[in-house]
Steps between C-alpha positions, in 0.01 A plus 500: 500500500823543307778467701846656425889415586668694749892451474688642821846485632642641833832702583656563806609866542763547800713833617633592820425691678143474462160533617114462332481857452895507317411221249144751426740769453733346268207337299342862440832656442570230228207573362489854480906478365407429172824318466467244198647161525724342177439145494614444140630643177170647452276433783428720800252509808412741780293535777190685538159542684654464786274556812286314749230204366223621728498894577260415730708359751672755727826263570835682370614143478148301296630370224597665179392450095709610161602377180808382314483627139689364225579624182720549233732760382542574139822601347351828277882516344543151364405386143086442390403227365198561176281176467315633246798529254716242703767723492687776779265779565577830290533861639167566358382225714633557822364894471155353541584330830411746805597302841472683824790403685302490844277228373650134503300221289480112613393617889430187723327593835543303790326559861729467813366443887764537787437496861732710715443335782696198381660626186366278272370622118308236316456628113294399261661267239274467247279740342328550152703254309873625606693375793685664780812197566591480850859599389387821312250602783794461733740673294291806484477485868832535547592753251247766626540416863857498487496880326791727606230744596315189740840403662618778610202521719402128543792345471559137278206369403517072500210360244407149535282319276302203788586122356240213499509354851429166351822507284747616794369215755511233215867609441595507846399104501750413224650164621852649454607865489815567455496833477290821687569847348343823718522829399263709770414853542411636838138447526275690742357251768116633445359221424731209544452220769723513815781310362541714199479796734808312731670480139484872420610564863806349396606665263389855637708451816838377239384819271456246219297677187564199267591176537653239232536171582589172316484137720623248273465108662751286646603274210270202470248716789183703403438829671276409810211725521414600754260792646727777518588434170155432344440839698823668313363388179171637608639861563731472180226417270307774648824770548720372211547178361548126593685274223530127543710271289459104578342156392185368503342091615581430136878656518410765271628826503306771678549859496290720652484909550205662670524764187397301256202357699320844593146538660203532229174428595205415326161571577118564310243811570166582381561795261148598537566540917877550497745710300874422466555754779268408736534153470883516548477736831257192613766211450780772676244479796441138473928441497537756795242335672316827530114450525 
């Protein structure tokens, strides 16, 4: 049996208003857009194959399967460079190079999963040797959601990549925090246990879209922590982000931001049963709690 690595991170896609069947619609509109995403100098990505995992399944809301590609775009107009001769490449060089400008070299293909019913994509970050970063998957996300041609139908797109649970609650025991930073986005309540659904209440009924907040301690006080605010952090790490500044037993600095502690997870397939696709859409099952 050889077993193979399966790298996959999770995002949190919000809008409002919004129902299963919007967050289908904006997924297939992204898709069929064609918009390309500039990430770099050189480097772009889109979205593509956009369409439902199992066609067999007759929900307009089952969940949905496409790709991030990544490539490269080559300036045609800047200088060549001759190996051969070690030297700038001549006229009589360049007149032997025939690129089609429709083709793009250095493509990286990445599968996605997202669930409508609770708006969460979980993308493959790992495939063939390259790597999708959990900052680059999340910045193409954004730049293709957020498309002039998506907003003015859908509205503002939020795009948040899920942090390791383990390394918000260890933060959130930090023997003395002097500091709590929140910058939250108005989630939708799908999903969330009933205090984060009191939360959002709140700030529907004060017509609150964002909120940012910084407690800073007493001096010589920690922050107490206590459940509504291990539930704020919750919603912010999930909707936003949750920064932390404090010391540790040993009186060590600590400073903490849910960003730089996204959600990858790890986990090994049969490549003779499984392929990267399948096996994915079972561990977005397995995380939804879906049988």
């Amino acid at each position: 049996m050889r077993k193979r690595k399966l790298d996959f991170g999770i995002i949190n896609i919000t809008m409002h208003p919004h129902t299963p069947e919007s967050y289908v619609e904006l997924l297939t509109s992204a898709g069929k857009s064609k918009y390309i995403a500039k990430l770099g100098r050189r480097q772009l990505a889109v979205i593509t194959a956009v369409g439902k995992y199992d066609n067999t399944q007759k929900a307009k809301t089952a969940i949905i399967r496409g790709e991030i590609d990544k490539f490269t775009d080559i300036d045609t107009d800047g200088d060549w460079f001759n190996i051969n001769d070690m030297k700038l490449a001549e006229d009589t060089d360049l007149e032997r190079i025939n690129l089609l400008e429709h083709l793009k070299p250095n493509t990286e293909r990445f599968y996605f999963l997202f669930d409508p019913n609770k708006h969460l994509l979980f993308y493959e970050a790992y495939s063939k040797g390259h790597r999708l970063t959990p900052s680059i998957a999340k910045k193409t996300l954004e730049l293709i959601l957020n498309h002039k041609s998506l907003t003015q139908k859908f509205g503002k797109i939020e795009v948040t990549h899920l942090p390791k649970t383990d390394a918000l609650d260890s933060a959130l025991l930090t023997k003395t925090i002097r500091q709590m930073t929140f910058k939250i986005s108005r989630p939708n309540a799908d999903h969330f246990e009933d205090a984060e659904v009191a939360f959002l209440n709140k700030m529907n009924k004060r017509n609150v879209a964002q909120i940012d907040e910084t407690l800073t301690a007493a001096k010589g006080c920690s922050i107490v922590v206590d459940e509504q605010l291990k539930t704020q952090a919750k919603i912010a790490a999930k909707n936003g982000v949750m920064k932390l500044e404090g010391r540790d037993n040993a009186q060590k600095p600590v400073h903490f931001s849910t960003l730089e502690h996204p959600r990858i997870e790890t986990e090994y397939y049969d490549s003779k049963i499984e392929t990267p696709l399948s096996f994915l859409y079972q561990m977005t099952l397995k995380f939804l709690g879906k049988p």
